[in-house]
N, C-alpha and C positions, 0 to 999 in steps of 0.2 A: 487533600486526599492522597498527594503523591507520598510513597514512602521513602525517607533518605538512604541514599546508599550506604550501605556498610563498608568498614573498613576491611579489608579484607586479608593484609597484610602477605600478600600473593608477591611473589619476582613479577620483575616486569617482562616476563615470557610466560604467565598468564592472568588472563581477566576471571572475574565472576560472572558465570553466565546464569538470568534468568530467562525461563520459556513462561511468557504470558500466554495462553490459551483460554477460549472462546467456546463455550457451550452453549448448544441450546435443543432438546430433542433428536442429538446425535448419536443414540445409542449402538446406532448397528454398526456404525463405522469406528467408533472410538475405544474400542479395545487394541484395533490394529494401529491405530495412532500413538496411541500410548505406548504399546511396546514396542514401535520406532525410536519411540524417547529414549524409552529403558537400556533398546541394545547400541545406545550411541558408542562408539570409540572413545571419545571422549565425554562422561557424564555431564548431566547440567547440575549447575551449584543449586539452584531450588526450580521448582514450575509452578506458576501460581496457576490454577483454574476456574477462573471467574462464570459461574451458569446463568443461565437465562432466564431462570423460570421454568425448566423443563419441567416436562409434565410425562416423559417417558422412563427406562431404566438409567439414565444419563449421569445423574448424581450419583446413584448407587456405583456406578463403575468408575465414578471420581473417585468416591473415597475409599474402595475395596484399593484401588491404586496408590491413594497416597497412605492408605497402613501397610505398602506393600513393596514401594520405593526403594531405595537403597540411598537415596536422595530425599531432602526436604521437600513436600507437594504442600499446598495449601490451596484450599476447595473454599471458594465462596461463592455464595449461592443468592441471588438477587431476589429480592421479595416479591418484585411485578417486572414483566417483560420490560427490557429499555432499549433493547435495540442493537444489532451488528457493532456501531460505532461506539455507543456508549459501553456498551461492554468491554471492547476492547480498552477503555477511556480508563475503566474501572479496573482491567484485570494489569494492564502499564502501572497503574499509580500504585499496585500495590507490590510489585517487585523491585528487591534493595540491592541488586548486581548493578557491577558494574557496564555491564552489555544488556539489551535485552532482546529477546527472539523472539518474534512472534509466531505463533499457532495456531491453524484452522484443527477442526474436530476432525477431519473425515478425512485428513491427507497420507501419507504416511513417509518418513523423513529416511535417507540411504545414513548409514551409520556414521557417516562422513561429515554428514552438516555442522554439527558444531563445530569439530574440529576445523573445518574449513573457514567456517565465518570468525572464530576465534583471531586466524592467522591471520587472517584478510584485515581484521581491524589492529592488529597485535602490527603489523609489517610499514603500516600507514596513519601514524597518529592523528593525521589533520581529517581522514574519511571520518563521517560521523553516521553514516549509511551504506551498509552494503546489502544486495540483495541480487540473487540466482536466478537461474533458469529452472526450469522441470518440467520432467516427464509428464506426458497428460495418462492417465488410465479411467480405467469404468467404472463402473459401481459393482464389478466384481473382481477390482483392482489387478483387471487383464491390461497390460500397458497397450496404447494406442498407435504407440508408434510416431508418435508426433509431439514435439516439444511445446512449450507454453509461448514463449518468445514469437515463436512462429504463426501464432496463431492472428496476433496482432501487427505482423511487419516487422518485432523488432530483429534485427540483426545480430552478432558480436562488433560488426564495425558501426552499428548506431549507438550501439548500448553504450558508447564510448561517448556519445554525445547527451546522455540521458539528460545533465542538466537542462540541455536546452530543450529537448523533446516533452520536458513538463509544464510548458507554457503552453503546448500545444492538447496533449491529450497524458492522462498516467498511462508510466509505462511498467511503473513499480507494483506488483502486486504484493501485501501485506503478508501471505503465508511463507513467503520467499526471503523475506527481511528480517534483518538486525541493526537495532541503530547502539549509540550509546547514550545512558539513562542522561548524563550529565547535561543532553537536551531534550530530556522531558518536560519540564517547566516550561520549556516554549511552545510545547508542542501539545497540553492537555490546558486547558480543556479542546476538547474538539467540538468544533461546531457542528450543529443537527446535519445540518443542508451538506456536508462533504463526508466523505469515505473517511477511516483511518490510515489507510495506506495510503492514498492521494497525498492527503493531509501533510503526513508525517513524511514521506519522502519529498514534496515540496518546501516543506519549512526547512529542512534538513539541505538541500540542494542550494540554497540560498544563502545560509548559514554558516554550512561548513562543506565538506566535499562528498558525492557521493561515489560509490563505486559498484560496478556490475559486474558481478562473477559469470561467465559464459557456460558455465555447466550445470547439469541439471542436480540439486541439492536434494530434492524431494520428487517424491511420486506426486501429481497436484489431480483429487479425484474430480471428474465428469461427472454430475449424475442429477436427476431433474428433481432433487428435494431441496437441494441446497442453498443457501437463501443470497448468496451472490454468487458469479465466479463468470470462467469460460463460457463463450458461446461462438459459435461457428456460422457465419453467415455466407452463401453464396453470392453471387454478383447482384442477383435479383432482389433479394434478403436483405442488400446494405443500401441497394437504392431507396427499397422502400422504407427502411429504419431512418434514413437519413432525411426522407421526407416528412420522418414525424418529430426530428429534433426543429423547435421551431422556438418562438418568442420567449415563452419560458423557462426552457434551459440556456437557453444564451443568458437570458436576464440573473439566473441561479448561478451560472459560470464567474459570471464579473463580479455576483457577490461572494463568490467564494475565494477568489482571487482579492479582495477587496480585505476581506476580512485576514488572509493570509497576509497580507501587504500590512496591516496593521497591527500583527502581532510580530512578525519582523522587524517592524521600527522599534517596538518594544525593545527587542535585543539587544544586548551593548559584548561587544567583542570586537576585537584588532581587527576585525575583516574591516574593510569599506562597503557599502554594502548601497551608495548612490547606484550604481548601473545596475542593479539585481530589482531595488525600487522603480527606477525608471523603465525596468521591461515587464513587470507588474502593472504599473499604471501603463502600460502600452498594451495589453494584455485585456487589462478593464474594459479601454476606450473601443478597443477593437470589438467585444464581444459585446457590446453596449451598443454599438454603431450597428452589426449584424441583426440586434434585437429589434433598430429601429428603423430596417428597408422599408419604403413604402410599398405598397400593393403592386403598383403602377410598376412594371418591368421597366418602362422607359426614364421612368423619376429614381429606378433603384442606380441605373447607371455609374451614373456620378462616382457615387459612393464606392460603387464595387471596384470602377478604376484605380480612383485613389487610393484605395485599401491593397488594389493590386500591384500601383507602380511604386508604394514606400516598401511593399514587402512584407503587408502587417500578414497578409493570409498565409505567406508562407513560411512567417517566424512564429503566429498564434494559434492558425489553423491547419485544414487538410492541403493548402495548396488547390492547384486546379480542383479537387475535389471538393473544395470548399464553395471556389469560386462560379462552377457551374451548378452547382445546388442555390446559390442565391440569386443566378441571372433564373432560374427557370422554375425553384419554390412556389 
């Protein structure tokens, strides 16, 4: 399915940029998106637009856009709904740049983004990943006043450590990202059970280097149709959220880490890539070991010390936060 990159016969003071973008019944919001594309500073070399199935005006304002471009668009449109990931899965494989950008419907991008993720990778050859901050707005793209990074604890001085913080929880969100195509083939197929942006900036963090730009690239919109994104929980909100992560996603965690681990070994590149393996298989065992507390607070004991005095909760999990949700779960 992946398409081979083109030659592009560019300086190496620039890349080919493709924007993979994701539809699906985002009609209201994706005229503003689109014309975020259009007024980049710097254009994109094509945008692929992969749909969903929409069943709204969504298509029609694909292609009123790509006969209207000044750049190559190319609209493909899925026969039966397959899903956020898969889509995305579909709309990567078929772009031939050398970079590729990812796209939500409903965001809308500062004219700066390309240009900025261009340099970012143009500056650092060994980054295979780089991905921004942004502004949170509404759904009537009134900005919020609140940044995206913020919303989840990340920092500028963590975002420094992002590779390790993806053992722990993503910290990458997907409309924020640019990786480079030359690891696509590692990175597609994506599995059902994980996100594409998880996915993809984990394989990537492993692989090769990644990098966090501290500023915000894009407007990232808020609003209750949207079929992933932000959410905002109070202290009360994440207690009780945190009491409903329980046996099943721990057990879907380790497979998804598992199945990451074993498309990694796939890989063959100069990196060494033993201690990246051995903090995935510690990663596994840990979230394996969580699935398997007994009932019995007094029998969970054991477990939770040991987990506490190697370090696993606070190299795989929330730290304390972890550790008191499983004395008292």
């Amino acid at each position: 399915m992946s398409a081979a990159p083109v030659s592009t016969g560019l300086g190496a003071d620039r890349l080919r940029l493709s924007v993979a973008m994701c539809t699906y019944n985002g009609g209201v919001y994706l005229d503003e998106q689109l014309q975020s594309i259009l007024n980049q500073s710097r254009p994109p070399d094509e945008v692929v637009i992969s749909d969903d199935a929409s069943t709204d005006r969504t298509i029609d304002i694909a292609r009123k856009f790509a006969a209207t471009a000044n750049f190559p668009v190319r609209v493909s449109v899925n026969e039966s709904n397959v899903g956020v990931t898969k889509n995305f899965e579909r709309a990567i494989g078929l772009c031939q740049g050398d970079a590729i950008v990812l796209s939500d419907q409903d965001d809308c991008w500062y004219e700066t983004r390309l240009s900025v993720l261009e340099q970012s990778l143009l500056s650092e050859p060994s980054v295979g990943l780089v991905f921004s901050d942004a502004d949170l707005m509404d759904e009537n793209s009134r900005l919020l006043g609140k940044r995206l990074w913020k919303t989840f604890g990340l920092s500028e001085a963590r975002s420094k450590q992002s590779n390790s913080l993806l053992f722990r929880h993503n910290v990458v969100y997907g409309s924020t990202t640019a990786f480079r195509s030359e690891f696509r083939d590692i990175v597609l197929p994506i599995p059902d059970i994980t996100t594409h942006d998880f996915w993809i900036a984990f394989i990537l963090s492993v692989v090769s280097e990644i990098r966090a730009l501290p500023v915000p690239l894009i407007k990232y919109r808020k609003h209750s149709a949207q079929q992933a994104g932000v959410l905002y929980y109070g202290f009360r909100e994440s207690v009780e959220k945190a009491k409903q992560i329980g046996v099943k996603e721990y057990l879907r965690e380790a497979l998804q880490y598992a199945m990451a681990r074993d498309r990694i070994q796939k890989y063959r590149s100069g990196r060494d890539l033993k201690d990246h393996i051995h903090l995935v298989d510690g990663k596994i065992r840990h979230m394996n070991m969580r699935a398997a507390i007994p009932a019995s607070r007094w029998k969970r004991l054991p477990m939770i010390l040991r987990q506490t005095v190697n370090g696993d909760y606070f190299r795989y999990s929330e730290g304390y936060k972890s550790i008191a949700k499983d004395l008292v779960a």
